[in-house]
Structure formats: C-alpha cells, structure tokens
MIMARVEX-530037 format. One record per residue (C-alpha): residue in three letters; x, y, z. Coordinates in steps of 0.02 Angstrom, whole numbers, plus 50000, padded with zeros to 5 digits. Example, Ala and Ser with C-alpha at 12.3 -4.5 7.8 and 13.67 -1.06 7.14 Angstrom:
REM MIMARVEX-530037
Ala506154977550390/Ser506844994750357/
This chain:
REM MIMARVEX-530037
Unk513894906449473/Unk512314913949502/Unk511654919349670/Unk510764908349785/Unk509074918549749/Unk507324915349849/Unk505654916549785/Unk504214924649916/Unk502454920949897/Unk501604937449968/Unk499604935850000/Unk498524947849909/Unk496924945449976/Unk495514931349913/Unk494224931849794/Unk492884922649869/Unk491574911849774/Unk492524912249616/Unk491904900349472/Unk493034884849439/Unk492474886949271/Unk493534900649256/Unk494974892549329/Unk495074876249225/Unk494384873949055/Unk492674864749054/Unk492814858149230/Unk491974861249377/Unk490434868449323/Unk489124875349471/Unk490724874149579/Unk491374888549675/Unk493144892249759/Unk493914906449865/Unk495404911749763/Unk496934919849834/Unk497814933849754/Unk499754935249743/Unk501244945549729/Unk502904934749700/Unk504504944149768/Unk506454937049698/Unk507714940749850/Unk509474935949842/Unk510184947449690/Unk510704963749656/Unk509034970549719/Unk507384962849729/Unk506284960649569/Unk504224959849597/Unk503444946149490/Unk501604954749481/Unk501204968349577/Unk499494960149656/Unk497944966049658/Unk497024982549697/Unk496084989549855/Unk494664978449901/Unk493414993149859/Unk494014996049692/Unk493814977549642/Unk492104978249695/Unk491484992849592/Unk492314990149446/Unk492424968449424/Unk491014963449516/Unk491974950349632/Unk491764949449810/Unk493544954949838/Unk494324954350041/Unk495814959850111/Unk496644959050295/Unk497594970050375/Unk499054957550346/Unk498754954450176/Unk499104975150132/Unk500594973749989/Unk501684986550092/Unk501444976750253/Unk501944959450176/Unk503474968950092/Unk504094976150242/Unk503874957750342/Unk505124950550205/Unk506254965450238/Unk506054974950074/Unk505694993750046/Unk504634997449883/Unk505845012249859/Unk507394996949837/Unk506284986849691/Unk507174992449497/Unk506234977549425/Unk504534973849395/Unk503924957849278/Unk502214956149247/Unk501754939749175/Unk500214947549088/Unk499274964749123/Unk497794957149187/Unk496894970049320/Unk497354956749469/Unk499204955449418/Unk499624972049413/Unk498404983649532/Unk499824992249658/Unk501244996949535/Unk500965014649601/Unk502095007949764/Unk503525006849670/Unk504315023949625/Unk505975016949573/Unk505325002949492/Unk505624997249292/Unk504224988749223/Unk504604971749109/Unk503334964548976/Unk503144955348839/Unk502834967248683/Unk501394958448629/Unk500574959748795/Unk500834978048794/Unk500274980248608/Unk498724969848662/Unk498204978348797/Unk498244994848746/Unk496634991948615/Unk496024974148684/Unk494564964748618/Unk492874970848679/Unk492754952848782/Unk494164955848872/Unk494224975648917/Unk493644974549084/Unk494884961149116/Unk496364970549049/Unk495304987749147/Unk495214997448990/Unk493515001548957/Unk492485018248949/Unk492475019849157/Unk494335013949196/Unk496095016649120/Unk497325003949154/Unk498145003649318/Unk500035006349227/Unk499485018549116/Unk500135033849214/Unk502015024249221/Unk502195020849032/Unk503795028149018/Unk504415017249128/Unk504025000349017/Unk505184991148950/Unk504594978048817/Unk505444962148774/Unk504994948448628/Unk505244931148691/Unk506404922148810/Unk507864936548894/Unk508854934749045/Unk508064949749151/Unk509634947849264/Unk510744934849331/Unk509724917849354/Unk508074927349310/Unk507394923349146/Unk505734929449052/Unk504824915848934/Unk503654917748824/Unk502044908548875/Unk500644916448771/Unk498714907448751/Unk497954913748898/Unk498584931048857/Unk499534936948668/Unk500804941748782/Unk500904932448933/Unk502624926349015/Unk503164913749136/Unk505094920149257/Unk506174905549245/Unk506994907249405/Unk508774897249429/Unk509684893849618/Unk510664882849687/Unk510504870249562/Unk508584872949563/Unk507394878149429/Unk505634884849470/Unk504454892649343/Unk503394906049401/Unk502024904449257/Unk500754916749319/Unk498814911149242/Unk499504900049119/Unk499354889649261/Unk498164897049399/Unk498224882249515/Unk498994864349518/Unk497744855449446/Unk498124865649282/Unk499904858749275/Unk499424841849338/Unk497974837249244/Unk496544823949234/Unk496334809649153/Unk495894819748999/Unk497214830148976/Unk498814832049046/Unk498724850449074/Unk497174860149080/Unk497074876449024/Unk496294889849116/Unk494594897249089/Unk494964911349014/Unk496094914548848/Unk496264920548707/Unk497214905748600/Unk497044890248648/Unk498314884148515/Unk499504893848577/Unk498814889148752/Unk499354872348723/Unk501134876248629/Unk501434884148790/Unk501204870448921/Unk502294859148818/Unk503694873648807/Unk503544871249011/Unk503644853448992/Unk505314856448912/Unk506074867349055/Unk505754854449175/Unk505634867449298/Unk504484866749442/Unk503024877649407/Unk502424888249532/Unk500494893649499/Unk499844908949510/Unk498234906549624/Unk498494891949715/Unk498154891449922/Unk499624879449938/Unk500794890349875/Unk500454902250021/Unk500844886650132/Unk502414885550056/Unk502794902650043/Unk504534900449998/Unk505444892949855/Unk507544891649826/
C-alpha cells in the first residue's frame, strides 16, 4: 500500500493586474486579476518531490516579462520550504509540468535534485516558436533558467509512475509537452495539472463549455483531448494559479 502522502501549496508571489484573457480562452476581456504563483511540494514518501519549482526573483520578472511581479518576505521559496520542514538539499525529485519561465525559475535551490519532463516539452523548448520564446525564456537576452542543470534531466514519454503513488500524465495543448502528477493517498486521487488548468473556472466551465482552456497554447486539439483524459481520472484537479488553493493549502 502506498504511503499516506500530502500535497503543500507553497506561495510564490502574485502577479498583479494580469489579463483574464490570458487565463481563460475568450473570456473576460478588459478584465484584470492578481495572480498567485506556486510551488507544489509531495511529503509523505521516500523524500519529498517539488511539483514546479515557482517563479523567479521579483526583479528578474520585471526586466525580462514585463509583469508587475511582487514578492513578501514570506513568500521567499526557501522560507516556505523550511516552514513545511523540508531542506532543498533532501529534494531527489523535481516534476515540472511544463518549462514555462513561472514554473520553473528557482531550480538552482536544489543541488541534489533530478529533474522530470515530458520529452516533448524538453525537445520543444529547446528551439520554441518565435511566439512563445519569451515565455519558455529563450530568446537573444535570456537562456532558460534549467539550462545550466541539463545533465540532470530526465525525460519521460507519457503516463510513468515517478515513485510510489506519484504518477506523471501526459496533458499536452497548452504546452507539446505539458504534464499533469496524478497523486494517490489514502484512497484519494488529486491531479496536480499545472496551466492546463490555471484556475477553477478552467475545470469547471460555463455554460459554453465544460472546460475552458487557458489563454495561451499551442494546440487546442490536443488542448481539448487533454481535459477529457482528466475527465477520465476522476481525480480532483488541483489548478495551478488559483487563490483558493492557497486557502487550502493542503491536500491528502
């Protein structure tokens, strides 16, 4: 039997005024949201596995994206680590549900740390299309921020069992390569699906559609073969930029 694990929802900072258009597909128009950023942490195993690493210093954002970027004091990624009683020297295992700049900014923190990815993400992001270089921070100014750990990826093609009760599945559409961690305790699924669904309203829906895809993607086909693969897991999905996460904070 699997151990009872624990998912953490560690705060990252917000973006503040962030388009809604960017969020949910052809909704929300003119509208504006603060947006907060997220590192998931899986305790209860072997050793604890980061889902996304979070987002970079507030500065950095700035320059480089554009977005008015904040971070507290309590929101620092080594701070919020330490509250939940783990050392970034303990972490073997990092997933990244995509390699978007926001979702993978402080991997430098982890010296020990394995990197997991879908192959297509990496294959992707390595030579991205000119529309989305800046997202995946691989332009003529910046190199990716897991660039200078290479060595330490580890690529995987579809749905693997990362360890016991931690599973990797393939979610691609608003990324090639981007993954949802299928996360099993105590008789509980949850579905961390990183921006395949940024907030609840993605996974809930409207009375258009009963999932809404975000803003930003780069195959909506396979956007949509996606949410219905979720459908199937009957999991409950966990969103990557959603305040009410934070309330909850933890899951299992």
């Amino acid at each position: 039997m699997n151990a009872k694990l624990k998912i953490h929802a560690l705060p990252a900072g917000v973006l503040r005024g962030f388009p809604a258009a960017a969020l949910q597909y052809q909704r929300g128009w003119g509208e504006f949201h603060d947006v907060p950023q997220m590192m998931f942490v899986i305790t209860g195993g072997d050793h604890p596995i980061i889902v996304d690493s979070g987002t970079p210093e507030p500065e950095f954002v700035r320059e480089h994206h554009g977005y008015d970027f904040h971070r507290s004091p309590d929101e620092d990624p080594l701070r919020t680590l330490r509250g939940i009683g783990v050392d970034p020297d303990d972490v073997r295992t990092i997933i990244h549900t995509h390699l978007h700049w926001d979702h993978c900014g402080n991997n430098h923190l982890f010296p020990n740390a394995k990197y997991v990815v879908q192959k297509a993400e990496l294959l992707y992001a390595v030579d991205p299309a000119a529309p989305t270089r800046t997202a995946f921070e691989n332009t003529d100014r910046i190199s990716p921020p897991w660039a200078p750990m290479l060595n330490r990826f580890s690529t995987v093609t579809g749905d693997v069992e990362i360890a016991p009760g931690v599973e990797v599945v393939a979610l691609p559409g608003h990324t090639p390569g981007s993954q949802g961690v299928l996360v099993t305790s105590g008789g509980e699924r949850y579905l961390l699906a990183g921006d395949t669904c940024d907030t609840r309203a993605n996974w809930e829906g409207d009375d258009r559609l009963a999932h809404i895809p975000s803003g930003s993607f780069t195959n909506l086909l396979d956007y949509m073969e996606s949410f219905a693969k979720m459908d199937r897991l009957g999991a409950e999905v966990i969103p990557s930029h959603d305040p009410a996460v934070l309330e909850i904070a933890e899951f299992g």
